[in-house]
Steps between C-alpha positions, in 0.01 A plus 500: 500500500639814429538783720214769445235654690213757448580889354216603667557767827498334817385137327747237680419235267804362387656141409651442830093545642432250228764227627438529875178436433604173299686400763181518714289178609147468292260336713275382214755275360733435776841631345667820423375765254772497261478094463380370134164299711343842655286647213429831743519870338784702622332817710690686202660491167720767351387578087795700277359792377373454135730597218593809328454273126223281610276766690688834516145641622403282794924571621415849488147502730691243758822752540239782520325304728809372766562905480848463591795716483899516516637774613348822286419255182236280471567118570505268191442080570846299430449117336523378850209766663193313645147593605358246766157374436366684794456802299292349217092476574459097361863432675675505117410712217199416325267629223297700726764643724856476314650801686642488861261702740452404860719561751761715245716671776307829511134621558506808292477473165817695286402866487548671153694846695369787703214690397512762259509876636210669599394744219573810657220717386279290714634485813389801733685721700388560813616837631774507842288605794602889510599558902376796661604794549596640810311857544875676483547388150409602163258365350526663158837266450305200349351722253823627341584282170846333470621719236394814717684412732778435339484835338460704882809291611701633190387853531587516862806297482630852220380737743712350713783456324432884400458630812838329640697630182365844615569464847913373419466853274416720810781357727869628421731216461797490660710642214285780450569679847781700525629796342460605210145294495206667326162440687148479335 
């Protein structure tokens, strides 16, 4: 027998599960599992996954539906990769159930992404709560635009700059005081 077991996540079916359970007593018949006289099923059989030249399409539903991965790639079945038979509905693909489907390792089915944005002309905006003003404050601040104030700011920051330029003007420097110095 060779050495395989089950691709599916968290299925610990595997060959070794297979021969202890040979080596087992069978009450029916008297003599171990594994013996030639004891016509018993096995609790499980491993099935190969189906070709990619025989049946390229039933390969590609059973990888889709094991749902594995390997690292950041998806996972792709090897010669040797093995499906137990407790995944399959009849015990074995049939006719009416060929794909693997019970007990597959996860109980969400594969999502296709994250949902697409919201369109943003349909969401509404609900205004911040404004706080209140304390009785010491202006209230006529909330009405001024942006771009007003924007433009007081400027014209106060060149009166400013003005009225210091004057100011330096007024006041002698150093250099200026002595003899010879003309006043204005």
């Amino acid at each position: 027998m060779s050495k395989r077991s089950c691709c599916v996540k968290d299925c610990s079916n595997s060959w070794y599960t297979l021969k202890k359970w040979k080596s087992q007593f069978c009450e029916t018949h008297g003599i171990n599992y594994g013996t030639g006289r004891c016509v018993c099923d096995p609790p499980f059989t491993l099935i190969p996954f189906p070709t990619v030249a025989k049946d390229g399409h039933s390969r590609a539903v059973w990888v889709k539906n094991v749902n594995r991965s390997k690292g950041d790639q998806n996972w792709l079945p090897d010669p040797y990769s093995r499906i137990c038979s407790a995944h399959f509905v009849d015990g074995k693909p049939s006719s009416s159930n060929p794909y693997p489907t019970v007990k597959i390792g996860h109980s969400n089915p594969v999502t296709q992404g994250r949902a697409p944005p919201k369109d943003r002309q349909t969401v509404s905006v609900t205004p911040s709560k404004k706080r209140k003003l304390k009785k010491s404050e202006n209230s006529d601040i909330h009405d001024i635009d942006t771009n007003e104030l924007k433009k007081i700011l400027t014209i106060i920051s060149i009166a400013l700059t003005i009225e210091h330029q004057m100011e330096h003007r007024r006041t002698p420097s150093k250099l200026e005081v002595g003899p010879g110095a003309r006043e204005e």
